[in-house]
N, C-alpha and C positions, 0 to 999 in steps of 0.2 A: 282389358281396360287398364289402362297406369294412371297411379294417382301420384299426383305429385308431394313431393316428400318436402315439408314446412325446412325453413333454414336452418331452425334450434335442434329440429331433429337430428337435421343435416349435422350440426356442428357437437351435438353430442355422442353420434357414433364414431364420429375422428374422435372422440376424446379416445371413447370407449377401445376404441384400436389402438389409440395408442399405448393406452395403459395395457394392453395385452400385448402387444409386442415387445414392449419394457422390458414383463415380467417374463417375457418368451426365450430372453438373451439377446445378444450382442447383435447377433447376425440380424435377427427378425428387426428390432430395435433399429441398424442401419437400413434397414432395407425400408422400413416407416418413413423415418427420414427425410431418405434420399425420395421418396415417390411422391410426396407431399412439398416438397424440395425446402423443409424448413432444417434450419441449426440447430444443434446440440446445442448447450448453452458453452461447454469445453470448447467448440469450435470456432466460437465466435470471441473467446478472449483474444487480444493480442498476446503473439507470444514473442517474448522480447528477448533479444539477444542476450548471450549470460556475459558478465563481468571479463573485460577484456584489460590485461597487467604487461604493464613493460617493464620490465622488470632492471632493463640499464638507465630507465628514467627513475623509475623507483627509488633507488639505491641515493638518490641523490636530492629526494625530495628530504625536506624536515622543517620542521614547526618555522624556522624564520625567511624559508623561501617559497613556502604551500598556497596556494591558493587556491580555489574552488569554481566553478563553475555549474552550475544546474541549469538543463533544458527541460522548460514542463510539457514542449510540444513534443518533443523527443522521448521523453518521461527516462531520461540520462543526467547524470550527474558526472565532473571530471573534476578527480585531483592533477592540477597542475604544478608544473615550475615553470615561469617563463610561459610559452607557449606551447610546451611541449606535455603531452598527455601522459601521465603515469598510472591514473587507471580511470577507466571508463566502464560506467556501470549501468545496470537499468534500477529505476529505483519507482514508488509509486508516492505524490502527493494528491495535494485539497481534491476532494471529488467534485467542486462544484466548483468554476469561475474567481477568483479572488480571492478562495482559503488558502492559499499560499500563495503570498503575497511578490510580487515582483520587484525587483529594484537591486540597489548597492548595499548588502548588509556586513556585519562583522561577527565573528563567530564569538559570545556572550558571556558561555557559562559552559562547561564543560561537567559532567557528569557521568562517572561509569557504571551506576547505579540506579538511575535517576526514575518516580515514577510521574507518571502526568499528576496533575493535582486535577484536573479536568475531567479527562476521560476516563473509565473503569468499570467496576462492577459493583456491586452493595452484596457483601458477605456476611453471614451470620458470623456468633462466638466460636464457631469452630471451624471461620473460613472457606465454607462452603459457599460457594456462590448461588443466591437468592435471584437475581436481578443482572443480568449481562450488559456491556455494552452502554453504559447508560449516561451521561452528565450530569456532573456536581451540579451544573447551575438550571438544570432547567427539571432535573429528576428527584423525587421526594423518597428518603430510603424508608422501606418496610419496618415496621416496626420489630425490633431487636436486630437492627442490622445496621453496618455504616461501611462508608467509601474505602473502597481501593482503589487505587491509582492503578491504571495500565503499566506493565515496564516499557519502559523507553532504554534501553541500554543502550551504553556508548552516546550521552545524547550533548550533542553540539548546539547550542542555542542561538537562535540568528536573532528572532526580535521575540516580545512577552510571550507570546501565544505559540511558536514554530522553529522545532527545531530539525536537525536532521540525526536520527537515530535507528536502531535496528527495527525492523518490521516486516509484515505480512507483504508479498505482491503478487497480488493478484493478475497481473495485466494488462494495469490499466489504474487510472486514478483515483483512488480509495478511501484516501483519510481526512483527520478533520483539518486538517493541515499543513501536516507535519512531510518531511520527507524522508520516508523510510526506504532503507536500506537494507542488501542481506547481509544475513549474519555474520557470513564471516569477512564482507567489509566495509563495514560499518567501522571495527576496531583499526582498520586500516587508516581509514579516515583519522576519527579520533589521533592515533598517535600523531599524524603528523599534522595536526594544524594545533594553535595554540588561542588563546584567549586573544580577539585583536585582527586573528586571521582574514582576511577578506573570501567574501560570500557574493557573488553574480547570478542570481535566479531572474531568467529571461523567460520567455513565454516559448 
């Protein structure tokens, strides 16, 4: 005689397999996966093209002929001259609709040091971080603790709240606004635009 097996039950022996196949390796762990036909969560990032440099356009950009260009559909940003592309990049902004902001900007404030005054952590007296991640404006620091600013290096300022500077990417749209960039060009950027530069972020 079969009795039938309740759903919760159902859906706590998938867990329980799955967490045994995890801990099983690689191989068992694919083979979970694939039988069940769900994603890795690694699999479901995009993975975006890396940082593409021409390098006889390059030579010829500088702060009084640079211009910029950001796609958030494309999640790419371009140093241009004219119309011609000197480097194309993937880069990761706002994760949510309207945190970075669309339109015609100008690049504001230039900083090679720069921390957010925003975003950060709450660290104790001996700079240990207490509190990761958190907001000046909406986060209350623990007592014997107070704000640090996230670094932002190399950061270009487009308007109050967004700039574009070095950062994490993840693969996909991440931050609280801002358009980060990788490391090593970010400083690329930076040298060649100047206070005044022109800024095109289109959707």
């Amino acid at each position: 005689m079969r009795f039938p097996i309740p759903p919760k039950l159902r859906l706590f022996c998938a867990a329980l397999l799955a967490v045994w196949a995890l801990s099983s390796g690689s191989v068992l762990a694919a083979g979970f996966f694939g039988m069940f036909g769900v994603k890795k969560a690694s699999e479901s990032l995009h993975r975006q093209d890396p940082p593409r440099i021409s390098p006889r356009v390059l030579e010829r950009v500088n702060p009084a002929n640079a211009h910029v260009l950001v796609s958030l559909g494309k999640q790419r940003a371009y140093l241009l001259v004219g119309s011609e592309i000197a480097i194309d990049t993937p880069i990761s902004s706002g994760k949510a609709s309207g945190m970075t902001p669309t339109g015609s900007f100008r690049v504001q404030e230039k900083d090679e040091d720069h921390r957010s005054n925003l975003y950060g952590n709450f660290v104790d007296g001996k700079g240990r971080v207490v509190r990761a991640g958190v907001s000046a404006r909406i986060d209350s620091a623990p007592s014997g603790t107070h704000f640090e600013g996230s670094p932002m290096y190399f950061f270009m300022r487009i308007t109050e709240g967004v700039g574009m500077h070095v950062g994490i990417l993840p693969g996909y749209p991440a931050s609280h606004g801002c358009i980060r960039m990788p490391a090593e060009i970010a400083p690329m950027f930076y040298q060649r635009v100047k206070i005044g530069t022109s800024v095109e972020v289109a959707h």
